[in-house]
Structure formats: structure tokens, C-alpha cells
C-alpha positions as CSV (number, residue, x, y, z in Angstrom):
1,X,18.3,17.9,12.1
2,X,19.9,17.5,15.1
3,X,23.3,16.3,14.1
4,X,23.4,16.6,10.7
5,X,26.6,15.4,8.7
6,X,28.4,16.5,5.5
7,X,26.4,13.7,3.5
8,X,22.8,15.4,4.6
9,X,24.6,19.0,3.3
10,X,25.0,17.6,0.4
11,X,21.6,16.1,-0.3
12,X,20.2,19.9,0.6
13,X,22.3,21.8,-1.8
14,X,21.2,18.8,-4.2
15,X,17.9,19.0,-4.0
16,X,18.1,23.4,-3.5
17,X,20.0,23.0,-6.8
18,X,17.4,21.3,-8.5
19,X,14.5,23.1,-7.0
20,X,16.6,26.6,-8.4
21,X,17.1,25.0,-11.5
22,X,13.5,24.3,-11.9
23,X,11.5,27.3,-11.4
24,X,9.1,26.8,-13.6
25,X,8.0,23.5,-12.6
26,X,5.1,22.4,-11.7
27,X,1.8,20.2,-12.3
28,X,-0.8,20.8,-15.1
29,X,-4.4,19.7,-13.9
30,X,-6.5,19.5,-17.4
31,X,-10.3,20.9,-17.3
32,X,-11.3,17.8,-19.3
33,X,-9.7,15.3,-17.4
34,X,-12.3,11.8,-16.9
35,X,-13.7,11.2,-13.0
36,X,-11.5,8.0,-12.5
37,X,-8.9,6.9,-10.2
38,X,-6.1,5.2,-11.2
39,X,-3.2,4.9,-9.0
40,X,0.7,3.1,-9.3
41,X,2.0,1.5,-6.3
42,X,5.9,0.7,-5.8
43,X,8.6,-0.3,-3.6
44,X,12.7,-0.6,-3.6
45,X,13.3,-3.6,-1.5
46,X,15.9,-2.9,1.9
47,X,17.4,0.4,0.4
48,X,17.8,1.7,3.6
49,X,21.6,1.3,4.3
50,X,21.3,1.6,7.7
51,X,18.2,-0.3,8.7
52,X,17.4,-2.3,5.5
53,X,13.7,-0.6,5.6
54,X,12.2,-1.1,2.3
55,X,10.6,2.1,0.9
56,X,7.3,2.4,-0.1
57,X,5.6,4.3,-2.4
58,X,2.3,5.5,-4.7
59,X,1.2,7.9,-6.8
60,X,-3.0,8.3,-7.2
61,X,-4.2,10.1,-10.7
62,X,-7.7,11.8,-10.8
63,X,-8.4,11.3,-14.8
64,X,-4.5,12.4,-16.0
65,X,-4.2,14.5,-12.7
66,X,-1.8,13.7,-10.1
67,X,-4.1,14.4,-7.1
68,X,-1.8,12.4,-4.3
69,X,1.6,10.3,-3.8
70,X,3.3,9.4,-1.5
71,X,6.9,7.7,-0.4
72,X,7.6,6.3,2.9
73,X,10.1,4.2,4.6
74,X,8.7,1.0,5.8
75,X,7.8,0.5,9.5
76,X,9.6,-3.1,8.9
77,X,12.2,-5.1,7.7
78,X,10.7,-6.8,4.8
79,X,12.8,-10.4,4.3
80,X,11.6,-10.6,0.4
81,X,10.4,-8.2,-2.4
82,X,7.5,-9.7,-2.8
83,X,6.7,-8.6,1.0
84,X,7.9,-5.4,0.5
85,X,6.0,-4.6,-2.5
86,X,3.1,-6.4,-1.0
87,X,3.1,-3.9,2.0
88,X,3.0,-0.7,-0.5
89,X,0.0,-1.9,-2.2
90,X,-1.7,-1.9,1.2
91,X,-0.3,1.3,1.6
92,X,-1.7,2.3,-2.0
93,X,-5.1,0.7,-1.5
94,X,-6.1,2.5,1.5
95,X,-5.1,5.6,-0.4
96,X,-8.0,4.3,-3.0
97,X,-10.5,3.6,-0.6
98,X,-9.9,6.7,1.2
99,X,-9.7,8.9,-2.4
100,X,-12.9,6.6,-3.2
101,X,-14.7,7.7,0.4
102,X,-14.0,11.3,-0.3
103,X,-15.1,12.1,-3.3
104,X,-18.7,10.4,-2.8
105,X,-18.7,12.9,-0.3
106,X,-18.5,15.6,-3.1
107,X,-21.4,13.7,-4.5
108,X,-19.1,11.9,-7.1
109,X,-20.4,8.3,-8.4
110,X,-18.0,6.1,-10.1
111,X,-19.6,3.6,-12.8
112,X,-16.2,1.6,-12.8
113,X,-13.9,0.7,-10.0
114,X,-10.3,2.0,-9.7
115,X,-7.0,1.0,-11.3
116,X,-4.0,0.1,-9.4
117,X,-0.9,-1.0,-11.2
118,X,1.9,-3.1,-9.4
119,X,4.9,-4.2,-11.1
120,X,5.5,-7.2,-8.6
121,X,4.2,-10.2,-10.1
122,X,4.1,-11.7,-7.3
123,X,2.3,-9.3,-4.8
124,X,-0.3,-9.2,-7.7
125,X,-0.8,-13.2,-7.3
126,X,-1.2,-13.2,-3.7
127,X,-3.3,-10.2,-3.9
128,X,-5.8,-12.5,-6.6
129,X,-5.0,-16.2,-4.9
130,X,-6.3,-17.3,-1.2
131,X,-4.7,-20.5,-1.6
132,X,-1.2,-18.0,-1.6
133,X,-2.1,-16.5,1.9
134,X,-0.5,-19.7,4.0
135,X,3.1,-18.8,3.1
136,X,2.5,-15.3,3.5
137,X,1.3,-15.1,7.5
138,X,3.8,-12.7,8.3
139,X,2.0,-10.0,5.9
140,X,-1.5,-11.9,6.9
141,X,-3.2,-8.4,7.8
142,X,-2.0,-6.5,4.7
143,X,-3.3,-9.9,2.7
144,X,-6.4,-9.5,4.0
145,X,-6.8,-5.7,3.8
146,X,-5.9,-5.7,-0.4
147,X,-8.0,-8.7,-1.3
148,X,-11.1,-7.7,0.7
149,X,-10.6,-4.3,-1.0
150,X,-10.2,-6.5,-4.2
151,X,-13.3,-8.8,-4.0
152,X,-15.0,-5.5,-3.1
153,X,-14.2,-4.3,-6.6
154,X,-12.9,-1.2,-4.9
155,X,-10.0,-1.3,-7.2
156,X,-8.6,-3.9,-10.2
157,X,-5.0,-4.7,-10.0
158,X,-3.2,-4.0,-13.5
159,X,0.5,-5.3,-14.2
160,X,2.8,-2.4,-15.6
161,X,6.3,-2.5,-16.8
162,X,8.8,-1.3,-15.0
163,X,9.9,1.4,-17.2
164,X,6.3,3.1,-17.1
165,X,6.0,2.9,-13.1
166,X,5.5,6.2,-12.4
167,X,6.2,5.4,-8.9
168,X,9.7,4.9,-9.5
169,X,9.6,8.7,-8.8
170,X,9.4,8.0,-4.9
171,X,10.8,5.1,-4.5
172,X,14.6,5.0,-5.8
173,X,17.1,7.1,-7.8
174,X,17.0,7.5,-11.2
175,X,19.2,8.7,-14.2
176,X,18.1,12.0,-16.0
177,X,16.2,10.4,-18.4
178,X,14.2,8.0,-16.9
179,X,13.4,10.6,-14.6
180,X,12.1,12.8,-17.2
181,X,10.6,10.3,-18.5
182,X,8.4,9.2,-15.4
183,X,8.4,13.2,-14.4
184,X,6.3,13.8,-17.7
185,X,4.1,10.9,-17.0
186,X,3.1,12.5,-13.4
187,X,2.0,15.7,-15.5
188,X,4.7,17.8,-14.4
189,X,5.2,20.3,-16.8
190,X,8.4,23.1,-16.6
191,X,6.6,26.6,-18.7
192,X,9.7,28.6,-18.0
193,X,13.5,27.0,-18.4
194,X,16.1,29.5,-16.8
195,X,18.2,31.0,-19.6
């Protein structure tokens, strides 16, 4: 905002374009939908140009209802992937515990624990492996953060293909139809296409 350049014009008439093209857009939240969280968590490893920030990012379902997401740049440099998604699914189990914490304030029990899906194998294995945490001291705090939420049984971590990570949304760009693919899959429903 303060010294903007031709490149941040063009991502606003971009993204203007797109919101124009789109009135009709927006999320459907079904009446039927089940009392369960289930949430995706993501990253795109040092996609940051400038800084080499990795960016983190989630998306948390309330039955089929996309209740909150969000996408974030990283505070650090993340030297792997496996660090980098590591960090989002602390990021995306704080969002579960806090989701968790505020509907039992609306009197809602759970009789199963949340779902989070990663599709980093390997920030799933050091999320489920102790043993892991010695080579990973640098991320020791966000180790210890997911697995106590884990061992809690806040949460169960769930593998997901990469094509069905709805948190590709936040995370990186995407080609028109894996977009609409992943859009559809967040619930995002267009009831009026401009003629």
C-alpha cells in the first residue's frame, strides 16, 4: 500500500476481475450437515520469492460446511518441506482445539475426535513417532504442540492425496480446473453465472 508497483496493479484488477466475474458465488451451509470437525492442513514450501517464507494454510469443515480457513505466510524460513508442512499442521491444530473449545461452549459434545488431513508424509510420521523428534529440534515446540494434541485424541491425522487437498486453495496457484475442482470441494456454490 505504500508503494505499490505495476505487478501489485495487476494482481487487483486480477483478483477484481474474478470477484466481477463471480457474482454469484458463494458458500452453501446444509441444514443436515453432521456435528463433526474435520479440517485439511497445507503448505507450499519457500514460495515467497523474496524471502523464501513458506506459506501456510487450512481449511476447518463443520459436517460439509466450511466454517474457517486460513492462509498465512510463515514467520520463518523453513530449510525442508517436511518443516514447513510441519509448522501448518500446528497452525491447523490450534484451529481444532480452539474450534473444539468453542463449540463446547455452545453446549456441543463430540462422541468422536476430529479429522485433520496432511498430505506430507512425513510431518504425519513425526507427528505419530517420538523417536522422530531428535532430528527435528528446530520445530521442537510445534512437535510437541501437534502430538500432545494427538495423544489427547483431540484430532486423528488422515493422509489425503494431493489432488483432493482442499487446501491447495490457500496455499499456491492453480489451473482452472483443479481450482474448480478444490472450489466445489470447499462448498462454494455460483447460483447465478453472468450472461
Amino acid at each position: 500500500m505504500v508503494a505499490p508497483t505495476v505487478n501489485h496493479y495487476k494482481a487487483m484488477t486480477r483478483v477484481l476481475r474474478y470477484i466481477k466475474g463471480t457474482p454469484g458465488q458463494g458458500l452453501f451451509y446444509s441444514t443436515t450437515s453432521s456435528i463433526h470437525i474435520k479440517g485439511f492442513s497445507n503448505s507450499d514450501w519457500a514460495t515467497c520469492p523474496d524471502t523464501r517464507r513458506s506459506v501456510s494454510g487450512f481449511c476447518m469443515f463443520l459436517g460439509d460446511s466450511l466454517i474457517s480457513w486460513k492462509s498465512k505466510k510463515q514467520t520463518t524460513v523453513s530449510p525442508s518441506s517436511s518443516e514447513s508442512e510441519y509448522r501448518a499442521l500446528a497452525i491447523a491444530s490450534c484451529e481444532v482445539q480452539w474450534l473444539t473449545y468453542l463449540l463446547a461452549d455452545f453446549q456441543v459434545v463430540f462422541k468422536q475426535p476430529a479429522l485433520l488431513y496432511c498430505d506430507n508424509n512425513s510431518a504425519r510420521y513425526i507427528a505419530a513417532n517420538a523417536v522422530f523428534h531428535e532430528r527435528t529440534k528446530h520445530i521442537e515446540i510445534d512437535c510437541h504442540v501437534v502430538r500432545e494434541r494427538l495423544q489427547n485424541k483431540l484430532f486423528v491425522l488422515l493422509p489425503i492425496s494431493t489432488h483432493d487437498q482442499v487446501a491447495d486453495l490457500l496455499t499456491k496457484p492453480l489451473e482452472p480446473i483443479p481450482f474448480g475442482h478444490l472450489l466445489g470441494k470447499l462448498g462454494v456454490l455460483n447460483v447465478y453465472s453472468p450472461a
